[in-house]
gemmi code that builds the backbone of each chain (N, CA, C; Angstrom):
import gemmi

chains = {
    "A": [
        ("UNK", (21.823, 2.623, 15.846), (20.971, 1.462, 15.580), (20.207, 1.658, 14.267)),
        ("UNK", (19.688, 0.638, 13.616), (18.679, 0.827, 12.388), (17.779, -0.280, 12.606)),
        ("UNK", (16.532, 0.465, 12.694), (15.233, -0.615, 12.862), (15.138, -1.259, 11.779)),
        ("UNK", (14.541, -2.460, 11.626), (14.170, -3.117, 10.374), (12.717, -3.916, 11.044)),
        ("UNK", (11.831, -3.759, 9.951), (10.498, -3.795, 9.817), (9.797, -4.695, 9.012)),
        ("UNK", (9.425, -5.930, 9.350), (9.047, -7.221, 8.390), (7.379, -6.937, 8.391)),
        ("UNK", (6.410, -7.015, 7.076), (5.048, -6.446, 7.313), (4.841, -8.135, 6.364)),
        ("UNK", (3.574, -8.293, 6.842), (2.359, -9.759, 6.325), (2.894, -11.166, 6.218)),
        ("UNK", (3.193, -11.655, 4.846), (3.517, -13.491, 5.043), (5.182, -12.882, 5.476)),
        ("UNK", (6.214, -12.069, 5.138), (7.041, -12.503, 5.543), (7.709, -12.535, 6.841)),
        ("UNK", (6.683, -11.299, 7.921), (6.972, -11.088, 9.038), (6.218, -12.727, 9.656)),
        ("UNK", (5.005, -13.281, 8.963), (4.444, -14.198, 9.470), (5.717, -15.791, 9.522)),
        ("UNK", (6.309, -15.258, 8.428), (6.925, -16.749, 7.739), (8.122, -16.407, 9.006)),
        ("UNK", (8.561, -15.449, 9.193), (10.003, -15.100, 9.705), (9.428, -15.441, 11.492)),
        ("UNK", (8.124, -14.863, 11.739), (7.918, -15.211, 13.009), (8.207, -13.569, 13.696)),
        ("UNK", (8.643, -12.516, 12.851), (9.496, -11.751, 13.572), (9.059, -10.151, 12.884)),
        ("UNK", (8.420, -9.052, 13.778), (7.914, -8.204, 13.363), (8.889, -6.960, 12.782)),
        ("UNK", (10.118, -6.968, 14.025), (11.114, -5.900, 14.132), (12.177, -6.643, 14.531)),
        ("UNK", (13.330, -5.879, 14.139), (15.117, -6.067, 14.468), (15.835, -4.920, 14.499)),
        ("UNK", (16.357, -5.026, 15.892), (16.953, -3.873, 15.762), (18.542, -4.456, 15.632)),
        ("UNK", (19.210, -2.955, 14.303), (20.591, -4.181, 14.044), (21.521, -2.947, 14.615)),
        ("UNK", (22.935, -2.883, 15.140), (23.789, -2.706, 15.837), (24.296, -1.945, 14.609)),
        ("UNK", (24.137, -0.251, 14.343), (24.754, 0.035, 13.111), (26.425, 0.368, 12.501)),
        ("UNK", (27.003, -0.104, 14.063), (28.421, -0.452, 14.124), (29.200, -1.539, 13.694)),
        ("UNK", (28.107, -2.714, 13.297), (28.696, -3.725, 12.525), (28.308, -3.662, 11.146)),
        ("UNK", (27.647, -3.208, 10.689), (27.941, -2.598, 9.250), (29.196, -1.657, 8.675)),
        ("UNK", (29.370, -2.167, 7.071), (30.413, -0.952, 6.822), (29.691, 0.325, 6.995)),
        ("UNK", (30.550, 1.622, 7.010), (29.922, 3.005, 6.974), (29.371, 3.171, 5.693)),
        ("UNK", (29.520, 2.863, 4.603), (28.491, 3.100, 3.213), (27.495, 1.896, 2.918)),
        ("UNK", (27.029, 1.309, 3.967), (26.326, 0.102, 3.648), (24.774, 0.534, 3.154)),
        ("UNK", (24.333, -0.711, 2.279), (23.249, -0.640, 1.612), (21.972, -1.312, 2.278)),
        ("UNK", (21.102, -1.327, 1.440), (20.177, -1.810, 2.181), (19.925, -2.953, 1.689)),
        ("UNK", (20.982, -3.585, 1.093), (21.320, -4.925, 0.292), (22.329, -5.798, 1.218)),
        ("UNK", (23.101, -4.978, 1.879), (23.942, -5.340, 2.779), (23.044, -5.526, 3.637)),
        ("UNK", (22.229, -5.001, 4.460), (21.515, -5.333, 5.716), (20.222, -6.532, 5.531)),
        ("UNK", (20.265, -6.951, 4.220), (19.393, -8.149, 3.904), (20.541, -9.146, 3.755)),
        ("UNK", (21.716, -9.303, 3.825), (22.764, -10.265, 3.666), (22.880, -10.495, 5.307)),
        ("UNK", (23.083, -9.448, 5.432), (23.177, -9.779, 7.010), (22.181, -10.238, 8.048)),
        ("UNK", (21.203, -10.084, 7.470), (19.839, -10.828, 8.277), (19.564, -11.947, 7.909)),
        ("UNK", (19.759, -12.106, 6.212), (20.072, -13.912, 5.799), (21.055, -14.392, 6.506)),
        ("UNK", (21.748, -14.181, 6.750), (22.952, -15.005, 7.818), (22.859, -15.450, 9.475)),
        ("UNK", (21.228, -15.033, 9.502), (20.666, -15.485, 10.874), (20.394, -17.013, 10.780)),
        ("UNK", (19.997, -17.263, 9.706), (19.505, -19.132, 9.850), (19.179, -19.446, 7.944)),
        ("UNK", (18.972, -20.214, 8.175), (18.455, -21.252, 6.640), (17.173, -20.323, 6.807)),
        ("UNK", (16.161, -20.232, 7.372), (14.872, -20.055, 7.544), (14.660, -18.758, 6.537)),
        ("UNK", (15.647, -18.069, 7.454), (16.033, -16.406, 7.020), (16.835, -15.871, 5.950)),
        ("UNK", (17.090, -16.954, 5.676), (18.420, -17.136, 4.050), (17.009, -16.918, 3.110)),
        ("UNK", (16.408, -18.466, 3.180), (15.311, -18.455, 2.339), (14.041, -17.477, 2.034)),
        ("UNK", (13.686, -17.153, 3.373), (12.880, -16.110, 3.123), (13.117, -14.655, 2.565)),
        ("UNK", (14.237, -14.266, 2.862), (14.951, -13.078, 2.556), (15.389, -13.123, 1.192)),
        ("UNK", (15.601, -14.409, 0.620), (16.135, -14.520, -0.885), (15.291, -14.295, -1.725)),
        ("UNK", (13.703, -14.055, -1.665), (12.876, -14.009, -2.352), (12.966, -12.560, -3.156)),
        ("UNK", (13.117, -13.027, -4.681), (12.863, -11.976, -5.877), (12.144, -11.060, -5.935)),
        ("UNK", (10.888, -10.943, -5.351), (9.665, -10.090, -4.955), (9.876, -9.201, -4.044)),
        ("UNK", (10.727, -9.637, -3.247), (10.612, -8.719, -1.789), (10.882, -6.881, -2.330)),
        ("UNK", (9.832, -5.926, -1.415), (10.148, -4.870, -2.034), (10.983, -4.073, -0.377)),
        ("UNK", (11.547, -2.778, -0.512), (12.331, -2.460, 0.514), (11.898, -1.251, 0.610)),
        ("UNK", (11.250, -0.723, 1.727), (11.474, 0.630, 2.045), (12.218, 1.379, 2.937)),
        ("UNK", (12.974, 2.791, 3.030), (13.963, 2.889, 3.686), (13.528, 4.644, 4.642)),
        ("UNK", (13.292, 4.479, 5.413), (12.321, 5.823, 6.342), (10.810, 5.923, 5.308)),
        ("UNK", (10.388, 4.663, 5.619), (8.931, 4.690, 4.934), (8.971, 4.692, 3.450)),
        ("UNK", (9.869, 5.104, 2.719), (9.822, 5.466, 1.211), (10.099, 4.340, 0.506)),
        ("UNK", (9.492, 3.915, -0.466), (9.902, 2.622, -1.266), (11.814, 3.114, -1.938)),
        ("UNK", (12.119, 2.137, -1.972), (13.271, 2.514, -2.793), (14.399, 1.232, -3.262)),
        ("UNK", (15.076, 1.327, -4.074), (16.018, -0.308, -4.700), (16.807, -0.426, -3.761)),
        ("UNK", (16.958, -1.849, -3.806), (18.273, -2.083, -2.160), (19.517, -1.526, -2.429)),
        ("UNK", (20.202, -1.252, -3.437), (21.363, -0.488, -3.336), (21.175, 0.820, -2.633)),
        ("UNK", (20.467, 1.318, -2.264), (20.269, 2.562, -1.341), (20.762, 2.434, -0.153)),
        ("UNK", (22.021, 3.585, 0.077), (22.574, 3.700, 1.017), (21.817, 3.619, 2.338)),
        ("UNK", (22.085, 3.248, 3.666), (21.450, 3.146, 4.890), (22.628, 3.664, 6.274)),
        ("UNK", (21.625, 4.781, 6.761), (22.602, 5.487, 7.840), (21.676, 5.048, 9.147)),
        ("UNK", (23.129, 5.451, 10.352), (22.183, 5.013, 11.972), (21.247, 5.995, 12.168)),
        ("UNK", (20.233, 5.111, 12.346), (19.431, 5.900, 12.718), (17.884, 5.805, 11.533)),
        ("UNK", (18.301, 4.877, 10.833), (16.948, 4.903, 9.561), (16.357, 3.375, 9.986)),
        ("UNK", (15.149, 3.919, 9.574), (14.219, 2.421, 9.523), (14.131, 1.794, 8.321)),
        ("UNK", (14.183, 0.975, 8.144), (14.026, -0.110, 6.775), (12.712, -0.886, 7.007)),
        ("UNK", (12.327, -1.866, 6.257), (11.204, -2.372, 6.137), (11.559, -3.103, 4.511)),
        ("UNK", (11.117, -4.529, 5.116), (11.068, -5.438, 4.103), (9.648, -5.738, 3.906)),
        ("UNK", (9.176, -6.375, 2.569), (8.069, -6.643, 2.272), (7.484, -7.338, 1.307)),
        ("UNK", (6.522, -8.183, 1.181), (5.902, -8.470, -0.236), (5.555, -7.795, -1.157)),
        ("UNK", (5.164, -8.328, -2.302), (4.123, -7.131, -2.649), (3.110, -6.693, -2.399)),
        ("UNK", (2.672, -5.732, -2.524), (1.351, -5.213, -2.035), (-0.080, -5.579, -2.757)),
        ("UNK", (-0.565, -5.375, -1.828), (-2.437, -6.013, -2.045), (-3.277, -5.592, -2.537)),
        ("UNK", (-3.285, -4.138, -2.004), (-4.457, -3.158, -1.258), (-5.260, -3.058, -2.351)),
        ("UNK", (-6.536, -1.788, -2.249), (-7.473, -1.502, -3.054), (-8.411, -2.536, -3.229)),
    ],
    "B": [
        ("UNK", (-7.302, 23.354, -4.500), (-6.759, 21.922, -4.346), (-6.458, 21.759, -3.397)),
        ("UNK", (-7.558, 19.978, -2.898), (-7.511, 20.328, -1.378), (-7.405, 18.246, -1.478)),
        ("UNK", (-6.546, 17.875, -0.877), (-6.524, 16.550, -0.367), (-6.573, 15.606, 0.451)),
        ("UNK", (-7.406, 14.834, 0.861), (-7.959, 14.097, 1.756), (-7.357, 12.944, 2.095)),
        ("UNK", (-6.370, 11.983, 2.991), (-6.005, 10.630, 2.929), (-6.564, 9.976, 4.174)),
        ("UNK", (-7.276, 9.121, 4.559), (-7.956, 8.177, 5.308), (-7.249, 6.688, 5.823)),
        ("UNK", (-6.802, 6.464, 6.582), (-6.511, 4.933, 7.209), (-7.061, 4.859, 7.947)),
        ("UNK", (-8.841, 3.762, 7.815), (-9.410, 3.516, 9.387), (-10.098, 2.303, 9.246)),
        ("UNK", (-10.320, 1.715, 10.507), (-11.130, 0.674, 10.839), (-12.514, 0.801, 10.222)),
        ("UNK", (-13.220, 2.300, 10.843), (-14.367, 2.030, 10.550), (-14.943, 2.337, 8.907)),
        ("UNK", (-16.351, 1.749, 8.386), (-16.132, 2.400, 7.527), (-16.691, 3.621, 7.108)),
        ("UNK", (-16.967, 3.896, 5.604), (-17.567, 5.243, 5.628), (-18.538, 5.491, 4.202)),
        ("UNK", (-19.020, 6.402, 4.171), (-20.554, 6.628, 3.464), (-19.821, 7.218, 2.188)),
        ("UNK", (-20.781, 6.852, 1.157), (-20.370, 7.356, 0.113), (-21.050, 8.724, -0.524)),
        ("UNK", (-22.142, 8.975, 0.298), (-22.994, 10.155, 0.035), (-21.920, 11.302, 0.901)),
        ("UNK", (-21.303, 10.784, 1.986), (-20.991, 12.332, 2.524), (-19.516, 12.305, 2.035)),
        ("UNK", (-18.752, 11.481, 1.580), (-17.509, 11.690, 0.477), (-17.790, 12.823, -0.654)),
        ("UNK", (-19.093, 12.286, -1.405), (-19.670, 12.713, -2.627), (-19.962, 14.087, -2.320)),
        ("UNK", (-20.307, 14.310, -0.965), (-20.859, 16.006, -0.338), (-19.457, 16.558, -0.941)),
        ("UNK", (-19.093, 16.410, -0.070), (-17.290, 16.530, -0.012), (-16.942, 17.346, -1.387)),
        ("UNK", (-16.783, 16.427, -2.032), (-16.493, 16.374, -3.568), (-17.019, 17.471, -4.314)),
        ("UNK", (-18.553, 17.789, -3.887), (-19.083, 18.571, -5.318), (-19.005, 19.623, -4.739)),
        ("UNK", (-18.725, 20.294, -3.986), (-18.996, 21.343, -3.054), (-18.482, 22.997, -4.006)),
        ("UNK", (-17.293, 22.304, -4.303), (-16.462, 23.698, -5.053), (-17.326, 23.482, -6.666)),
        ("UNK", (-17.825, 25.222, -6.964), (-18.361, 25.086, -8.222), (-17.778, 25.299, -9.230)),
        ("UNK", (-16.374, 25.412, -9.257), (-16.092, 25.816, -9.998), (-15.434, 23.828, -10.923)),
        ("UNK", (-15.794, 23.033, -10.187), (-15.676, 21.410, -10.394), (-17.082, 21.443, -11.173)),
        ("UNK", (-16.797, 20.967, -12.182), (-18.399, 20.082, -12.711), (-18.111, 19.117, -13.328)),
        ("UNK", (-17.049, 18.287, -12.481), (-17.426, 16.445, -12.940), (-16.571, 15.969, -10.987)),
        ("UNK", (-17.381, 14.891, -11.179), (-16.891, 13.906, -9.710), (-16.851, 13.098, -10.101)),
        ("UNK", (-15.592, 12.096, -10.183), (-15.911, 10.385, -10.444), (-15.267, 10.008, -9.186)),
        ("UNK", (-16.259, 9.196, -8.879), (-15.873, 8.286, -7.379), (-16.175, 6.848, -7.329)),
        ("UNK", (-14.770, 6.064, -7.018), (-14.398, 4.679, -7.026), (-14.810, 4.099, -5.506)),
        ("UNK", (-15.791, 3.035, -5.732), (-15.549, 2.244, -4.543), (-15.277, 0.716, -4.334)),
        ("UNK", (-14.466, 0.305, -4.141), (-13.801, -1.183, -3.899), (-14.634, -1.841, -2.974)),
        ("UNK", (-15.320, -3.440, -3.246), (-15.684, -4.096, -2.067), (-15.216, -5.433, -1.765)),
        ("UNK", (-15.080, -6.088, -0.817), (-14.471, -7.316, -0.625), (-15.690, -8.028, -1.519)),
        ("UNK", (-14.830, -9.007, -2.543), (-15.141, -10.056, -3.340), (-15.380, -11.240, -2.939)),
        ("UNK", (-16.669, -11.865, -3.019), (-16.812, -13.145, -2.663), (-15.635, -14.140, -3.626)),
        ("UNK", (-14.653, -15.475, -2.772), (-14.135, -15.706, -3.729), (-15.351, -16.909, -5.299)),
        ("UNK", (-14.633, -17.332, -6.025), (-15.187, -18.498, -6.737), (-15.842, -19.692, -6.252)),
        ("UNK", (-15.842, -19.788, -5.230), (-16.330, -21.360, -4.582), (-16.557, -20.780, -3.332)),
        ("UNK", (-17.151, -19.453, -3.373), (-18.271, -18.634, -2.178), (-18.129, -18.827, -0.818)),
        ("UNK", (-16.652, -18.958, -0.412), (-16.115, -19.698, 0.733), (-15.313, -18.934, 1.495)),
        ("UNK", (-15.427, -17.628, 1.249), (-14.949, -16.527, 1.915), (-15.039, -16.095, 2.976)),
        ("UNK", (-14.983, -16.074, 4.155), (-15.720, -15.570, 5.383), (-15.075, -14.320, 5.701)),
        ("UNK", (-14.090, -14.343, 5.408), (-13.396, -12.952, 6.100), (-12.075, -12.478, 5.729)),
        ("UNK", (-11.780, -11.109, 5.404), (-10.394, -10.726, 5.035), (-9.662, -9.890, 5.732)),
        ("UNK", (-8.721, -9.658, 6.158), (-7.778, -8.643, 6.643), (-6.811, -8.220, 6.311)),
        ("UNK", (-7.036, -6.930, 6.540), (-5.675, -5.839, 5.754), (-4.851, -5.189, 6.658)),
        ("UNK", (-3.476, -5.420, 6.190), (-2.596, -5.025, 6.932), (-1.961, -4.192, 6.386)),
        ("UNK", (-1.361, -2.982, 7.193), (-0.906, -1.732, 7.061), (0.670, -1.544, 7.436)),
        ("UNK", (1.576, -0.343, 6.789), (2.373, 0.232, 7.328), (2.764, 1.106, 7.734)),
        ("UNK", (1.895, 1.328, 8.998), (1.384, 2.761, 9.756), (2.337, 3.608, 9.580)),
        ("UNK", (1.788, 4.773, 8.977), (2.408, 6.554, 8.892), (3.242, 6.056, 7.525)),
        ("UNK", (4.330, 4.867, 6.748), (4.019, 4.771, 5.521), (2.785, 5.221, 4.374)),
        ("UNK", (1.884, 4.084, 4.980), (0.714, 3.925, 4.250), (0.389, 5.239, 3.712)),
        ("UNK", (-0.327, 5.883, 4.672), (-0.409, 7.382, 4.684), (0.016, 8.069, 3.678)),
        ("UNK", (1.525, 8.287, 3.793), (2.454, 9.079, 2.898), (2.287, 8.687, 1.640)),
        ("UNK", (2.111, 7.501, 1.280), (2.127, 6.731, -0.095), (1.105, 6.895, -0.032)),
        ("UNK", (-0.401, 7.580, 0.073), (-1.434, 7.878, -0.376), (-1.270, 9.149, -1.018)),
        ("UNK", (-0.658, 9.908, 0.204), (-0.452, 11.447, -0.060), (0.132, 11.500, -1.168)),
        ("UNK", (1.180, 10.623, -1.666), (2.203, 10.986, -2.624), (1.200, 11.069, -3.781)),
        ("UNK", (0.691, 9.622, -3.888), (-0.066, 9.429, -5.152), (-1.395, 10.677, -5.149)),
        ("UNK", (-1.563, 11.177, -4.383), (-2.383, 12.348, -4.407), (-1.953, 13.224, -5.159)),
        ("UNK", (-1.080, 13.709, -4.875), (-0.041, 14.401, -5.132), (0.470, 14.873, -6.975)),
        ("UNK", (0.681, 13.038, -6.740), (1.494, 12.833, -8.185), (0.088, 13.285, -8.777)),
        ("UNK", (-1.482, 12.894, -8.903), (-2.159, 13.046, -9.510), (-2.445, 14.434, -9.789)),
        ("UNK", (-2.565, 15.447, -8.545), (-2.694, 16.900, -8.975), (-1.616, 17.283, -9.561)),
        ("UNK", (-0.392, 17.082, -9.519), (0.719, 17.802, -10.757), (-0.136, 17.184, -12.234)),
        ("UNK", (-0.482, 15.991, -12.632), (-0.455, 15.326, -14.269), (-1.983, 16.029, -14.217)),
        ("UNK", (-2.858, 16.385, -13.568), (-4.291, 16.619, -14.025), (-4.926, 18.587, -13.172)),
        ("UNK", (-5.819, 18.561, -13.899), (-6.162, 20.022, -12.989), (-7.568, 19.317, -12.677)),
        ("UNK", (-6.758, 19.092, -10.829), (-7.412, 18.625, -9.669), (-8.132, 19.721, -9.117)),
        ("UNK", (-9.522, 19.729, -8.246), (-10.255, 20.328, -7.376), (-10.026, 19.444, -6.195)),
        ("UNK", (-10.415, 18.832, -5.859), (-10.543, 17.869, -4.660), (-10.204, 16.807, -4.678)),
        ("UNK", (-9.114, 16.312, -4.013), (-8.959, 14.274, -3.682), (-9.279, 13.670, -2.525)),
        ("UNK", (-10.310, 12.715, -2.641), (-10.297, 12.135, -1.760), (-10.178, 10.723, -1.339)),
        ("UNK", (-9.241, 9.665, -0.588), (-8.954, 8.565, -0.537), (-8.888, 8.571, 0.811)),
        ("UNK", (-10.070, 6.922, 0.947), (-10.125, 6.367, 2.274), (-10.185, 4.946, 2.316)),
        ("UNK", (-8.875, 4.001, 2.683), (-8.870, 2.498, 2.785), (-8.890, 2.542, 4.274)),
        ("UNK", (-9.655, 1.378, 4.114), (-9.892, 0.318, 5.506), (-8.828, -0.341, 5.754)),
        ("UNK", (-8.762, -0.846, 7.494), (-7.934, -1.788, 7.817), (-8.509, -2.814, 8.661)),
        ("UNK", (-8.067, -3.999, 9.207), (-8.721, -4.889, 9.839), (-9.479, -5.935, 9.094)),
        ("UNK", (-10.155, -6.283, 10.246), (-10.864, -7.414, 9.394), (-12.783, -7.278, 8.633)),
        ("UNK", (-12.622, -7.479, 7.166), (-13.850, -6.825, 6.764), (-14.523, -8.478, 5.778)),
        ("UNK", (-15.699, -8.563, 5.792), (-16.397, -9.446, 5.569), (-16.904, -8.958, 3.803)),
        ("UNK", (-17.559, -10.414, 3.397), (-18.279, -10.448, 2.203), (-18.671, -8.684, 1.876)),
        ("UNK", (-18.474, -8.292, 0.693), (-19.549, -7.220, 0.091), (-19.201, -5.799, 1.170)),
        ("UNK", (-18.464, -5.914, 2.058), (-17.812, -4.664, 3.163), (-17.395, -3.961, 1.866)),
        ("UNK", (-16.677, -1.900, 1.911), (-16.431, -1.444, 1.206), (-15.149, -1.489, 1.921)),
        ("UNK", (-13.897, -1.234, 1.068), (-12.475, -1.720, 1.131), (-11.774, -0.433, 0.976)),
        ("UNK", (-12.528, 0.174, 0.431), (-11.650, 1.585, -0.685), (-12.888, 2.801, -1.233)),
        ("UNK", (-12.107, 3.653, -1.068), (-12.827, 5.151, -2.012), (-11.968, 5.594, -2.339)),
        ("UNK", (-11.980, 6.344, -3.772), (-11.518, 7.439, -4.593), (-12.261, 8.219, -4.648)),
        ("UNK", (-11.879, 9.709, -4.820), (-12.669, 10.155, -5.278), (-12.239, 11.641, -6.077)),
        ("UNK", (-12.760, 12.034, -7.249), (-11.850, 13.387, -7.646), (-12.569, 13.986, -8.130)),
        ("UNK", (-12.581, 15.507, -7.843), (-12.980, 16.648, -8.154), (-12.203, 17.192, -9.480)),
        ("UNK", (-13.235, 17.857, -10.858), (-12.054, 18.485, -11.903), (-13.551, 18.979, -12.608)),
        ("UNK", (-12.717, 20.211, -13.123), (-14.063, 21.057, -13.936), (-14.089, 20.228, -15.118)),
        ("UNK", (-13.534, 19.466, -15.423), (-14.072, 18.086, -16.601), (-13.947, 17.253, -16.361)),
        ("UNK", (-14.907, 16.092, -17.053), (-14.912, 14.481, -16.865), (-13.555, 14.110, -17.514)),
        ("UNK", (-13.123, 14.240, -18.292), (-12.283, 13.748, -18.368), (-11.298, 13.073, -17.847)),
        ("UNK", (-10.370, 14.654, -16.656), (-9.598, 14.423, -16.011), (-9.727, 13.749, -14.616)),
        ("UNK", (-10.913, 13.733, -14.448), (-11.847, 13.539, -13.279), (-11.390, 11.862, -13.422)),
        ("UNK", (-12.042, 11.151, -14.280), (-11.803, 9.879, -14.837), (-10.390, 9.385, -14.716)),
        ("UNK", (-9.298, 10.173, -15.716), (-8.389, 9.432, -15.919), (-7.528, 9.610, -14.497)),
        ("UNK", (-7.833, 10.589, -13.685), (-7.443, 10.734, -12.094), (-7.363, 9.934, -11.228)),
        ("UNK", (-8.535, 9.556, -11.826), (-9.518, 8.134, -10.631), (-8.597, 6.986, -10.751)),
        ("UNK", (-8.738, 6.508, -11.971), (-8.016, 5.298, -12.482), (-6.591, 5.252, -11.981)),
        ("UNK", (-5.135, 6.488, -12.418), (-4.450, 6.487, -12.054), (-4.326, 6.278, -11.010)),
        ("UNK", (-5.080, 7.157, -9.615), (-4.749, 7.029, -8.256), (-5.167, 5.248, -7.665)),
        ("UNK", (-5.792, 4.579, -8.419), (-6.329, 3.597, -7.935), (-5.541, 2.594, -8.612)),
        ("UNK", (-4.670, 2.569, -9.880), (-3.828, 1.961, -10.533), (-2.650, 1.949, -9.264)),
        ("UNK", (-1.899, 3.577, -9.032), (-1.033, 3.740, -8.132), (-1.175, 2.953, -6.562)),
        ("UNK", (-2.440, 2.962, -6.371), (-2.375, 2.384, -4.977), (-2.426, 1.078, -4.880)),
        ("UNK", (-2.781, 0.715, -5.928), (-2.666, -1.275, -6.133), (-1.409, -1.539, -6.085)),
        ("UNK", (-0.362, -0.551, -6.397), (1.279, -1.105, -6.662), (2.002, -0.538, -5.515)),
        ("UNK", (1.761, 0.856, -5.133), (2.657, 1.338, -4.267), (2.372, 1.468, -3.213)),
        ("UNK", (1.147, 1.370, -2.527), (0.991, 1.359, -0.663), (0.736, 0.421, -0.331)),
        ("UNK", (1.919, 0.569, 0.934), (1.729, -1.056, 1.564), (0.633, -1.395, 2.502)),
        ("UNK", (-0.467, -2.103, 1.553), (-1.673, -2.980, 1.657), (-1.678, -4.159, 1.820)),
        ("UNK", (-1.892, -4.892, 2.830), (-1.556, -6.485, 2.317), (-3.019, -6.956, 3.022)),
        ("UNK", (-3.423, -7.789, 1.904), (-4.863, -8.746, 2.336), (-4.459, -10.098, 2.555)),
        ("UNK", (-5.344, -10.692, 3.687), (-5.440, -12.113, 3.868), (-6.938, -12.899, 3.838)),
        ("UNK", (-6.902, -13.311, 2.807), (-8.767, -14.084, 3.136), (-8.328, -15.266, 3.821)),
        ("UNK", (-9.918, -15.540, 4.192), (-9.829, -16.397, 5.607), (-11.076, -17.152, 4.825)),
        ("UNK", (-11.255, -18.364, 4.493), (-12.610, -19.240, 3.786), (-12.126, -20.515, 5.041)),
        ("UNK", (-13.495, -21.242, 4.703), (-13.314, -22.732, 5.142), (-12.500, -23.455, 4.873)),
        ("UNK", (-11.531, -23.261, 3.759), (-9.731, -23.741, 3.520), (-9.488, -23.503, 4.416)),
        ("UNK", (-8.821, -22.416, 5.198), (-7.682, -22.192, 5.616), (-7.848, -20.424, 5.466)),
        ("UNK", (-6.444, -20.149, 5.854), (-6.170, -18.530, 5.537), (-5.386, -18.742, 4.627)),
        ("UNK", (-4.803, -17.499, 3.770), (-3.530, -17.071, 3.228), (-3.707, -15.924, 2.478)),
        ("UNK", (-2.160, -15.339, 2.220), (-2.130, -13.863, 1.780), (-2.504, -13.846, 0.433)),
        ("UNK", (-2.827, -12.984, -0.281), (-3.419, -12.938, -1.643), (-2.368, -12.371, -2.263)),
        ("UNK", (-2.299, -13.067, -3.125), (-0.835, -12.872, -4.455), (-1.114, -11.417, -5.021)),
        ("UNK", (-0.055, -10.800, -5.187), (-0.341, -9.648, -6.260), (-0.102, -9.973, -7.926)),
        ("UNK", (-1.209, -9.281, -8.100), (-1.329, -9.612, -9.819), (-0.483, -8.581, -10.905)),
        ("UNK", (0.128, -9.608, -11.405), (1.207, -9.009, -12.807), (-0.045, -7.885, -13.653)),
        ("UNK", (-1.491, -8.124, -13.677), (-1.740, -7.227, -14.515), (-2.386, -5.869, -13.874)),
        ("UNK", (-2.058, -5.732, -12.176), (-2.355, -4.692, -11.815), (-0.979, -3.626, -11.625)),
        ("UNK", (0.220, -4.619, -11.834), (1.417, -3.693, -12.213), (1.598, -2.846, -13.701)),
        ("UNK", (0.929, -3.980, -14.719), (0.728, -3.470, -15.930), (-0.156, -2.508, -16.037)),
        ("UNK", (-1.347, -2.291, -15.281), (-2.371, -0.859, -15.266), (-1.245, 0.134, -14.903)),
        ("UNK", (-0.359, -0.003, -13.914), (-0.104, 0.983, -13.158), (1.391, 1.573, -14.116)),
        ("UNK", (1.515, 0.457, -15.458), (2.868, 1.348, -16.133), (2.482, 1.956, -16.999)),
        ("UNK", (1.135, 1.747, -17.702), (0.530, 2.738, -18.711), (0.787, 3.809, -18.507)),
        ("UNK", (0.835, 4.311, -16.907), (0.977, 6.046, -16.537), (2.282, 6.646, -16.851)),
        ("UNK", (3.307, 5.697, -16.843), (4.357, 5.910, -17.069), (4.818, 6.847, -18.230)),
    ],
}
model = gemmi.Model(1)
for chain_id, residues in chains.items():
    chain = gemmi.Chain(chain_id)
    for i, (resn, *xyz) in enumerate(residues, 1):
        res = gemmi.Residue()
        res.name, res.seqid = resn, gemmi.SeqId(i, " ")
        for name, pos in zip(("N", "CA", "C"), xyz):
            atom = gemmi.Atom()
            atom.name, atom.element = name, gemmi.Element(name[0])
            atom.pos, atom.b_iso = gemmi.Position(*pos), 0.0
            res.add_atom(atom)
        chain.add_residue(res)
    model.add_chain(chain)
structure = gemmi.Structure()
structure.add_model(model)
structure.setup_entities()
């Protein structure tokens, strides 16, 4: 399995905090570009929100570019940008 | 070199941070940052909340801790953000750094507080007599944070 982790407006916009995705329907070298294609393909809602230019990705907590490989067993996390300070 | 990272509700004093801080003598400069929730422009603010990405957050403090004692000769770091919901003039944030000169003490501060505007996931929502919504991140707090580069 690979958790995926939606944090502030887009978990708000999506309605949806966590997903857990089936890491058997992914290819075996899939990215973490691939697993945002595949979650856009849940609805229009999720197309749109997920298409956003901004979104940043972290992959076992660590920021990193969506071409980064993703194995069973890792958490991902989509996100805006950040606020803080 | 000793480093401190904080994620909490409640908040906290700036005198016993500052204890903290000066303690080692062989430090003789402390510069310490504190962030407070901003009334907005049309004083209509009632309330903000920050949202976290528990045991992330954390790490992306540590890191930027981190990154700062490799580029500077660090004595002490200390960083503590709030979470939840915090009102008008509440404190939001501390930095704080230990270094046997002002200098590095300074340009420490800035960096770690440049770094945490871009890289830990922080997200604010003010709440005024509008309405709510999330607060945009600003193009020129990415630009502080590439100077370090």
């Amino acid at each position: 399995m690979i958790k995926v982790l939606f944090f502030a407006a887009l978990r708000e916009r999506l309605n949806t905090a966590t997903v857990e995705l089936d890491s058997s329907t992914l290819p075996a070298d899939a990215s973490a570009a691939a697993v945002l294609t595949k979650l856009q393909s849940r609805s229009a809602d999720w197309q749109h929100e997920l298409s956003r230019q901004d979104l940043l990705c972290a992959i076992n907590q660590r920021l990193c570019p969506l071409h980064t490989k993703v194995s069973p067993g890792d958490e991902l996390a989509f996100f805006p940008p950040v606020t803080g300070g | 070199m000793s480093i401190s990272v904080l994620v909490q509700h409640e908040d906290f004093s700036m005198a016993d941070e500052y204890a903290q801080l000066s303690r080692d003598c062989r430090c003789g400069a402390v510069v310490t940052f504190c962030g407070l929730v901003r009334e907005l422009q049309d004083h209509a603010l009632i309330s903000m909340t920050l949202e976290h990405y528990p045991g992330m957050t954390e790490q992306a403090l540590q890191t930027i801790a981190e990154q700062a004692q490799q580029r500077w000769q660090l004595g002490a770091v200390r960083i503590i953000h709030r979470i939840g919901t915090l009102t008008p003039n509440e404190q939001i944030v501390f930095v704080g750094v230990a270094s046997a000169h002002r200098a590095a003490a300074f340009e420490a501060a800035q960096f770690i507080m440049d770094y945490l505007k871009t890289q830990a996931p922080f997200w604010k929502k003010e709440h005024s007599s509008q309405g709510s919504h999330w607060v945009a991140a600003k193009t020129t707090d990415q630009q502080a944070a590439r100077r370090w580069e």
